[in-house]
Kinemage of the C-alpha trace (Angstrom):
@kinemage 1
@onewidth
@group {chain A} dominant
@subgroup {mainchain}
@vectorlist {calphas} color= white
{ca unk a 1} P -5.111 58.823 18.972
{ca unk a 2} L -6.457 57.043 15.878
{ca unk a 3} L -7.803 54.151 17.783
{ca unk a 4} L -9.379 56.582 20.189
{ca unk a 5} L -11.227 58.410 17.485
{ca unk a 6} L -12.292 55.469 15.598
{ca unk a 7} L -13.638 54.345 18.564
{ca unk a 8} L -15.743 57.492 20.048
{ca unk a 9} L -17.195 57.677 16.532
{ca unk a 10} L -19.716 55.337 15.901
{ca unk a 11} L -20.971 56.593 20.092
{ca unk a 12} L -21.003 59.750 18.988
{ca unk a 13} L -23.253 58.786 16.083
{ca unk a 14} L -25.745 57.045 18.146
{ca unk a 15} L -25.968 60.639 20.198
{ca unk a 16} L -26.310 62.496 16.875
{ca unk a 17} L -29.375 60.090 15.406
{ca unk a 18} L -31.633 61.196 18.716
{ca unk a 19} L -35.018 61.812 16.844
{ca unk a 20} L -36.426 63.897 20.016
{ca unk a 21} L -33.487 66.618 20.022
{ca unk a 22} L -33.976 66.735 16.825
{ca unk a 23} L -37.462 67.226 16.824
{ca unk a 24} L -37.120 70.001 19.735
{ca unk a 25} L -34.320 71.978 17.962
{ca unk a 26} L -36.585 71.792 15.289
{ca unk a 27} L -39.606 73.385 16.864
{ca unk a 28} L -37.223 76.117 18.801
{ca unk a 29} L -36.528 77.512 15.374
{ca unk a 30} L -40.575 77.624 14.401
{ca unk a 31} L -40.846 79.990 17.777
{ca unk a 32} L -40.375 83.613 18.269
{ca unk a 33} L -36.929 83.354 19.292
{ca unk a 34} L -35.992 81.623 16.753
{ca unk a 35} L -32.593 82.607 16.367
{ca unk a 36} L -31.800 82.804 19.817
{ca unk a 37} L -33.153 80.122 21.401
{ca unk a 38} L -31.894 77.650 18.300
{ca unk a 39} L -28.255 79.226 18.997
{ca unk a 40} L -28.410 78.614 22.960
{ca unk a 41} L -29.814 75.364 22.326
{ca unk a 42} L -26.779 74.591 20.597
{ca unk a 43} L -24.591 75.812 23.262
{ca unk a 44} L -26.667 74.010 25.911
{ca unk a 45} L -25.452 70.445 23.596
{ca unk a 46} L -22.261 71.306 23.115
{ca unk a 47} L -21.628 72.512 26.891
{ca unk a 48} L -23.119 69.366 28.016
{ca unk a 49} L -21.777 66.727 26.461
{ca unk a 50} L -17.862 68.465 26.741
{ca unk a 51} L -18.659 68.800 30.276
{ca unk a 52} L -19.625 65.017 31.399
{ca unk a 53} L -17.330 64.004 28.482
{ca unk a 54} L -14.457 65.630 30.421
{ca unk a 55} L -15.493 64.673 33.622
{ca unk a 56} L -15.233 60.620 32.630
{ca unk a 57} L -11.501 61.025 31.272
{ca unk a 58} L -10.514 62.808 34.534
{ca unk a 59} L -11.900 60.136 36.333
{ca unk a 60} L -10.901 57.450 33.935
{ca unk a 61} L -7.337 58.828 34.257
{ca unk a 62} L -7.331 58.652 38.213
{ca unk a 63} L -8.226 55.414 37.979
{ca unk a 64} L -5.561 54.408 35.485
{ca unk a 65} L -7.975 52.896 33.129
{ca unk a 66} L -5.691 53.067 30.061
{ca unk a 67} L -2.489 51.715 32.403
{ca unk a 68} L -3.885 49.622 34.672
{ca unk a 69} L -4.994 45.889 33.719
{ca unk a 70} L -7.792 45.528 36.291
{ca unk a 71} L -9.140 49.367 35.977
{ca unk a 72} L -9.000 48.728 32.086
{ca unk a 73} L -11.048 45.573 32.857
{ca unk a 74} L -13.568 46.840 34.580
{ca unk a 75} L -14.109 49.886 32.291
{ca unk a 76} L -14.301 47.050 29.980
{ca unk a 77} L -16.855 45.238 31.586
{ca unk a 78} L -18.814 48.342 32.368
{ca unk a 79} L -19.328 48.977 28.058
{ca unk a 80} L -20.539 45.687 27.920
{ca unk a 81} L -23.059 46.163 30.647
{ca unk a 82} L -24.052 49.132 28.654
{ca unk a 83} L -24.028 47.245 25.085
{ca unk a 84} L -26.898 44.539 27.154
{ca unk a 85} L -28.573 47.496 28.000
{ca unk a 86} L -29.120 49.153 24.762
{ca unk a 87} L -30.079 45.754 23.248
{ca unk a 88} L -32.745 45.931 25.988
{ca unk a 89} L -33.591 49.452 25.457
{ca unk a 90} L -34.211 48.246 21.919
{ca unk a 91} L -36.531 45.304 22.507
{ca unk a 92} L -38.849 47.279 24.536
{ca unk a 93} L -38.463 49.956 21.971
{ca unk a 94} L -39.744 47.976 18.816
{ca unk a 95} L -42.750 46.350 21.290
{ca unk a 96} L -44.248 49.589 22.351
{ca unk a 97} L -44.147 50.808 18.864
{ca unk a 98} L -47.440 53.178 17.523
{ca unk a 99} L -49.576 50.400 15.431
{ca unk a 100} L -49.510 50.781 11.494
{ca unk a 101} L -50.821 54.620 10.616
{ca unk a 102} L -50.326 55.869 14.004
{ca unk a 103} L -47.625 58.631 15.093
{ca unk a 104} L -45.603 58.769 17.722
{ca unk a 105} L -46.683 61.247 20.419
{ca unk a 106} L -44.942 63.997 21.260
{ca unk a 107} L -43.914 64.595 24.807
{ca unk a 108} L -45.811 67.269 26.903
{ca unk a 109} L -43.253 69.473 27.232
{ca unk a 110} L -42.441 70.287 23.460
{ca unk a 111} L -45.707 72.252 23.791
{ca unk a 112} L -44.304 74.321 25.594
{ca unk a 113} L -40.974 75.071 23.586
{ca unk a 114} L -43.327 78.413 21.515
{ca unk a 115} L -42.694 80.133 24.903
{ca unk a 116} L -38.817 79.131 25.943
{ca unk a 117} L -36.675 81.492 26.930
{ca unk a 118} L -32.798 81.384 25.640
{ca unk a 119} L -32.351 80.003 29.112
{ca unk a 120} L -34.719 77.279 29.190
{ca unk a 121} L -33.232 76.476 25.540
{ca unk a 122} L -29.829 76.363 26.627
{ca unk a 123} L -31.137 74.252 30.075
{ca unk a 124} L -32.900 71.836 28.064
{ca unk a 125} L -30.148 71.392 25.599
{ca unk a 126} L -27.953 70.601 29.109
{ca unk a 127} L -30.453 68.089 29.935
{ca unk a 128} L -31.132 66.127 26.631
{ca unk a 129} L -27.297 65.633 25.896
{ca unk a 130} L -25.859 65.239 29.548
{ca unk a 131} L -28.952 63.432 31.800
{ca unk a 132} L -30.824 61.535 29.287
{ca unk a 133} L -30.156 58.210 30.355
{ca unk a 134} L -29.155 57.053 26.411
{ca unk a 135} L -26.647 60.212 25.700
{ca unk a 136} L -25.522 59.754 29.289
{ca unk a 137} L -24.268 56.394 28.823
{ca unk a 138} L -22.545 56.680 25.349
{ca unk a 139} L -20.739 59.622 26.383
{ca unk a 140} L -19.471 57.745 29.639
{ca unk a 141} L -18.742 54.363 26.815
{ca unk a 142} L -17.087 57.640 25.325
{ca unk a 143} L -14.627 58.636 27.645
{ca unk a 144} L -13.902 55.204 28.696
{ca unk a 145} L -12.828 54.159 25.174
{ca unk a 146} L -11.018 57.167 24.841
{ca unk a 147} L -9.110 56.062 28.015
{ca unk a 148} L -8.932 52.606 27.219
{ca unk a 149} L -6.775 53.580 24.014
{ca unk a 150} L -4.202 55.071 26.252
{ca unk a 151} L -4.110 58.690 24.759
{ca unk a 152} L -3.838 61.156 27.364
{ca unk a 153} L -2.883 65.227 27.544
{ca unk a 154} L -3.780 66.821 24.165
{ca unk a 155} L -4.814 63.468 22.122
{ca unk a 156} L -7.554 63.398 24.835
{ca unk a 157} L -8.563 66.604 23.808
{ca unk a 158} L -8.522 66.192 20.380
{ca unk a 159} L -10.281 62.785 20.820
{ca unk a 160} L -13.246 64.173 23.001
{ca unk a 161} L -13.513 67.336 20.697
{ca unk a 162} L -14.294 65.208 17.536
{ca unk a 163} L -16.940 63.105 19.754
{ca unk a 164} L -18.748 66.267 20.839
{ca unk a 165} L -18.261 67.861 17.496
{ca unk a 166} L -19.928 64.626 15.890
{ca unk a 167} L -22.577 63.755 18.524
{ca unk a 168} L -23.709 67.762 18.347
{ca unk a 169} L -24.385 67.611 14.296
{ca unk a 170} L -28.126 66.899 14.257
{ca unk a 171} L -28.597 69.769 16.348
{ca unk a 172} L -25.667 71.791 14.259
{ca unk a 173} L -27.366 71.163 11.121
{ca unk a 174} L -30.678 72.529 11.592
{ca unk a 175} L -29.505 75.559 13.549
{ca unk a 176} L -26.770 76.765 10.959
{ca unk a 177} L -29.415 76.021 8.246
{ca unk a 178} L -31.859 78.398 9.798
{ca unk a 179} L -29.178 81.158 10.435
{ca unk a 180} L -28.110 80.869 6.887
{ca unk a 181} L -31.170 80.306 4.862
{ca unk a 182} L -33.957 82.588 7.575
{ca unk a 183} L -38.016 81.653 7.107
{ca unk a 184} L -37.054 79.984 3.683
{ca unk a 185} L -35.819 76.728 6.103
{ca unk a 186} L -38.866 76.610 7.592
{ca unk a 187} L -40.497 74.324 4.739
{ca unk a 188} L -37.614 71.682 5.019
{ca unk a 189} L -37.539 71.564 8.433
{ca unk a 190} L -40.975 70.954 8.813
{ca unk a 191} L -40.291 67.869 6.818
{ca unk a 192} L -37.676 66.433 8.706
{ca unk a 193} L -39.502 66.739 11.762
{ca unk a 194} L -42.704 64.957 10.518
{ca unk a 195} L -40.037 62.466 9.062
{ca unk a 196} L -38.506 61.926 12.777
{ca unk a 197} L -42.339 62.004 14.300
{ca unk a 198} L -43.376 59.248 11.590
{ca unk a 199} L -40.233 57.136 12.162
{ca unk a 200} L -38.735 57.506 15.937
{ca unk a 201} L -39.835 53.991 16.924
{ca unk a 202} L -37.742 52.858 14.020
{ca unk a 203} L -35.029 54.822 14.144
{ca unk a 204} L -34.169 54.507 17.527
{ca unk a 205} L -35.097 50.452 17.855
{ca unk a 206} L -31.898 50.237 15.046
{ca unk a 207} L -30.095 52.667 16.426
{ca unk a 208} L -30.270 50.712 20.469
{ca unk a 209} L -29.514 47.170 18.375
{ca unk a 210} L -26.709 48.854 16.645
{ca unk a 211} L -25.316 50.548 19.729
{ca unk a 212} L -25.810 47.371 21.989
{ca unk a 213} L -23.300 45.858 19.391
{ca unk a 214} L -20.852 48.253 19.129
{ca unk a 215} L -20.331 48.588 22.954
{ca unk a 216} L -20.146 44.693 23.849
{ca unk a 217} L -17.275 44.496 20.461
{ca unk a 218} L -15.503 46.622 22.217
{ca unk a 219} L -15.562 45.432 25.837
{ca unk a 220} L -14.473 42.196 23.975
{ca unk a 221} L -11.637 43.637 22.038
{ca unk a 222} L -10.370 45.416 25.174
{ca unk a 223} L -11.000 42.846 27.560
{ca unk a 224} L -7.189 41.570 29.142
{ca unk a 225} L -7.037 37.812 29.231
């Protein structure tokens, strides 16, 4: 089980460092719902990202990744697909950067976040964690490595539970800080997201390269020779 969390870690991470959730979770608690719409938000993350995560070990078990030398393989071969990918991602990341001074524009939608409901929080939570492409693919690499280790049963559990529990702290943070601290957050959180607005071409450029590593190490370490 130690292998499998030491390896769902540093995916989880690269989840967690997503400058546009935080940015949104961010805004949700400047609105009039504050509270509520932070809260679902949450719940929309965490529901996500246990749901897909679960769904790739189910699958992962049918097909006797962790047992299997040619199912293991191809899992393998699959997180190093995804590792070329992110080193992509992070190419065209760093060339379509703002130029010196400028900011990174917000998308369209975030204008919109004053008037959410706690459904169209929690929705948009679901989205961000479970369909965006990035998230998506490290929390398939996710369930793969987590079958790849050969854990199964209630180390599975335990296994995806610390991935979702890491990859949902970004979006944790803020919200618990709000709850705990009211309209006296308001001032540090407005910092943090001009921070993330100011630096998202940077931070996620590193984060890709970083990724893209991680995932081809460890379709090399499990590959079966």
């Amino acid at each position: 089980m130690n292998e499998a969390i030491g390896a769902v870690i540093p995916l989880a991470l690269g989840i967690a460092i997503s400058p546009i959730s935080v940015i949104a979770v961010i805004l949700m608690l400047f609105s009039p719902r504050a509270r509520q719409n932070g809260v679902a938000f949450l719940a929309g993350w965490v529901l996500a990202l246990t749901v897909v995560g679960a769904l790739v070990l189910v699958l992962a078990e049918a097909g006797r990744v962790g047992s299997d030398d040619s199912s293991s393989n191809v899992a393998a071969l699959l997180k190093g697909l995804l590792g070329v990918l992110f080193l992509f991602l992070a190419v065209r990341q760093w060339r379509s950067r703002p130029a010196e001074g400028e900011q990174t524009p917000m998308p369209k939608w975030m204008a919109a976040i004053d008037s959410f409901t706690t459904g169209r929080s929690l929705g948009l939570a679901a989205l961000l964690a479970g369909v965006n492409p990035k998230n998506l693919a490290l929390t398939v690499g996710a369930g793969l490595a987590i079958a790849q280790a050969g854990v199964t049963g209630a180390s599975a559990v335990v296994a995806l539970i610390v991935f979702v529990v890491v990859a949902s702290l970004s979006v944790a943070i803020p919200v618990f800080y709000y709850l705990a601290a009211g309209e006296g957050a308001k001032q540090t959180l407005d910092g943090w997201r001009a921070w993330l607005l100011a630096n998202n071409s940077t931070v996620m450029t590193v984060l890709f390269v970083v990724l893209g590593f991680v995932l081809m190490g460890q379709a090399v370490a499990a590959l079966s020779f």
